[in-house]
C-alpha positions in Angstrom: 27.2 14.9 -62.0 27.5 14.0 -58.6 26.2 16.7 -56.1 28.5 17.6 -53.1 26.9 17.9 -50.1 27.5 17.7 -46.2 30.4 20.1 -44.3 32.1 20.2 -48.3 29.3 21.8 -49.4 29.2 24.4 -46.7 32.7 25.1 -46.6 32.6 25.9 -50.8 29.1 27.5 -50.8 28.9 31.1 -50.9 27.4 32.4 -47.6 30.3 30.8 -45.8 33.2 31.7 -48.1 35.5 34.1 -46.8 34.2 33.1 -43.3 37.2 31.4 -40.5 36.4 27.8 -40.5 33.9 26.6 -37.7 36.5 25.3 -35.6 38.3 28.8 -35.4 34.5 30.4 -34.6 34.3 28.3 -31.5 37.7 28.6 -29.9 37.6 32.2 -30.6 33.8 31.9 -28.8 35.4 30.0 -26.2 38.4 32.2 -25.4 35.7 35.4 -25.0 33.4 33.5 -22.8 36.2 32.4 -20.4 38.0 36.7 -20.6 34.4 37.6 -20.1 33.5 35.1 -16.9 37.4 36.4 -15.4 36.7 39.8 -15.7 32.9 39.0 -14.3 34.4 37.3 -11.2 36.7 40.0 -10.7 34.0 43.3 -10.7 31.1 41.2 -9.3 32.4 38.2 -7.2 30.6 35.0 -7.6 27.0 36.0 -6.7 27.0 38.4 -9.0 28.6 36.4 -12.0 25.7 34.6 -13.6 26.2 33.0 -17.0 23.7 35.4 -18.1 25.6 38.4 -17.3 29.0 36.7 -18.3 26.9 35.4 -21.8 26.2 39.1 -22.7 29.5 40.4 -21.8 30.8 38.1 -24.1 28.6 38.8 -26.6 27.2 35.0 -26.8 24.2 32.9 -26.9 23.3 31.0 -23.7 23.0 28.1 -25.4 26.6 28.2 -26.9 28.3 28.8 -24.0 27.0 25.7 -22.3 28.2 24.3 -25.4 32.0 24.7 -23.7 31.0 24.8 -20.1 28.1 22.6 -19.0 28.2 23.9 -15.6 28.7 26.9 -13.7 31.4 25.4 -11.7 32.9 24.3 -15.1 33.4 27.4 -16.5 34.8 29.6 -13.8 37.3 26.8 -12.7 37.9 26.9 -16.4 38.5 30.6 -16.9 40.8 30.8 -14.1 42.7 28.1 -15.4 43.0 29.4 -19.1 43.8 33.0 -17.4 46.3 31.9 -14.8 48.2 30.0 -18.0 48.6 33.1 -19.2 49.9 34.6 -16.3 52.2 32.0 -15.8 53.8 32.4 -19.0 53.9 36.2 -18.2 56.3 35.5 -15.6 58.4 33.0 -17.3 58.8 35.5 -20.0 59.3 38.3 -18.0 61.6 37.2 -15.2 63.8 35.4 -18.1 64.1 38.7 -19.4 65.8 39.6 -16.5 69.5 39.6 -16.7 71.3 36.9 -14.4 73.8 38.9 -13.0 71.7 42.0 -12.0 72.4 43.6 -8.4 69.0 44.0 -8.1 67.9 40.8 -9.4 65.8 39.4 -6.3 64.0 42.9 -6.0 63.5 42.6 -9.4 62.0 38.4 -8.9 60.0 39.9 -5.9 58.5 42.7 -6.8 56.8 40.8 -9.8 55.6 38.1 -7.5 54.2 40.6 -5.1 53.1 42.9 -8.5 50.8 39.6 -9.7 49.1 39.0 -7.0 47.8 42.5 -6.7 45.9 42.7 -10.3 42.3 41.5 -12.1 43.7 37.6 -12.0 44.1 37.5 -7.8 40.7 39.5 -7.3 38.5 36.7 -9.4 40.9 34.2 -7.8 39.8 35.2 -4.4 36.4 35.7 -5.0 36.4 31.8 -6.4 38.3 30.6 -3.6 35.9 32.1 -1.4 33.2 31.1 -2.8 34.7 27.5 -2.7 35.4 27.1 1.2 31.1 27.2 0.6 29.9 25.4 -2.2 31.1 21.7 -2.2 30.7 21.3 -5.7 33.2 23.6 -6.8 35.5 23.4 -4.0 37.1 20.0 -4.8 37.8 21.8 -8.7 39.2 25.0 -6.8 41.5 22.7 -4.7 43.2 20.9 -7.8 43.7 24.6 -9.7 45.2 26.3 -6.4 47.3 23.4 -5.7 48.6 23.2 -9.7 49.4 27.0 -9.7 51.1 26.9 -6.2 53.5 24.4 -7.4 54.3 26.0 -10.4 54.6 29.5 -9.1 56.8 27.9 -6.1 59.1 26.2 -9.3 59.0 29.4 -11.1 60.1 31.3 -7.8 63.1 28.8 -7.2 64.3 29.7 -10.7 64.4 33.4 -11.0 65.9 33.5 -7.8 68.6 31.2 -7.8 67.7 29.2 -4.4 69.0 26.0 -3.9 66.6 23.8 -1.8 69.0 21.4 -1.0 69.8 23.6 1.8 67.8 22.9 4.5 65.0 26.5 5.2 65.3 27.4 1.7 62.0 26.1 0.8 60.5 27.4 3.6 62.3 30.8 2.6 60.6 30.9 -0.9 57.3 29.5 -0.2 57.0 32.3 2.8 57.7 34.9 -0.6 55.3 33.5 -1.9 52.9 33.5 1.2 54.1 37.6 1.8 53.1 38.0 -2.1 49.1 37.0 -1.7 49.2 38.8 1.6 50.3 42.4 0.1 47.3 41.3 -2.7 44.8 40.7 0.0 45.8 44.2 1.8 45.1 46.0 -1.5 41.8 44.8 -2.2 40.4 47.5 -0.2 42.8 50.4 -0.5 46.0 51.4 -3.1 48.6 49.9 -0.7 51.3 50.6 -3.2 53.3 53.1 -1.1 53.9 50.5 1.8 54.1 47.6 -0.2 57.3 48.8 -2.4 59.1 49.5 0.8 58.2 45.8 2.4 58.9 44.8 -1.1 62.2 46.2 -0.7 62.9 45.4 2.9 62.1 41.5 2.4 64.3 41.7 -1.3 67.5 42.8 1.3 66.3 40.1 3.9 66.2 37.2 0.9 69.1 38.0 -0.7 71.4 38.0 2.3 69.5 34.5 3.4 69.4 32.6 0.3 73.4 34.0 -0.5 74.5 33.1 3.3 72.7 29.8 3.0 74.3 28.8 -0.6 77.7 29.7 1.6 76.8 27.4 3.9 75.9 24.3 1.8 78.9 25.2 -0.6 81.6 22.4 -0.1 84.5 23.6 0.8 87.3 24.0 -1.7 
């Protein structure tokens, strides 16, 4: 009889039986290495961030997360990357929930904006674009994730709101949303800013819907 040996074997034998196949172990080791360097970044900023802190918040081995992330710079690009997916998605999900003809829709699109960039995602953010304007070798990584997440979260913004950026400041309109949403995050790093924030959160909601609604009358040809 032939005897069966190799990954075959392992898979059949019985300490692994009943165990999620080794490709499952390591993204699932992955995944908690990357929540764990995020949430790291976020309490501790980059100095404070070493893999061996992030390693034992995840509950792994030193040696297996180098396994996914060679680098330092590797894996907290990489964690705000896999993170700020998720976030993306979020807002898709969330804004398309939104129903189109809503009075309140662009408060609704705003405040959302303005409500991500004040939580756990923005604060390790920051602390890695800080770090970045520093340290060469991470900053050309940084430069290629801000710029991929600016351009979708500008695409995402032009959707949920309707704006038509054929009409000449409408870009400008939405990206300076955009700008006014990282600005609100930055002013609550320090302090709960909430109070003042929802009322410039509703102030500039009134401002942008009469400008983006005037300018689509504008560029409308006439009947």
């Amino acid at each position: 009889m032939d005897v069966v040996t190799g990954p075959l074997a392992e898979q059949d034998g019985p300490a692994t039986r009943g165990r999620p196949p080794q490709q499952d172990r390591s993204r699932a080791t992955r995944l908690r290495v990357l929540e764990a360097a995020v949430a790291c970044l976020a309490e501790r900023g980059w100095s404070g961030s070493t893999l061996a802190v992030v390693c034992a918040r995840a509950g792994v081995s030193r040696g297996a997360a180098q396994h996914h992330f060679p680098t330092r710079e590797e894996l907290f690009t990489a964690a705000i990357a896999h993170v700020a997916e998720q976030w993306l998605t979020a807002v898709r999900d969330r804004a398309r929930a939104l129903p189109r003809d809503a009075p309140d829709r662009t408060y609704a699109v705003v405040d959302m904006l303005v409500a991500l960039h004040t939580g756990p995602l923005f604060r390790a953010a920051l602390h890695l674009w800080v770090t970045a304007a520093e340290e060469e070798a991470l900053r050309p990584r940084v430069q290629a994730l801000e710029a991929r997440i600016g351009r979708e979260a500008h695409r995402l913004a032009v959707e949920f709101l309707g704006a038509d950026e054929s009409v000449p400041g409408t870009r400008e309109t939405v990206q300076a949303t955009l700008d006014m949403a990282r600005g609100l995050g930055l002013a609550n790093l320090l302090t709960d800013d909430s109070a003042r924030r929802a009322r410039i959160v509703r102030h500039w909601a009134r401002i942008l819907d009469t400008v983006l609604h005037e300018k689509g009358e504008e560029g409308a040809d006439p009947a």
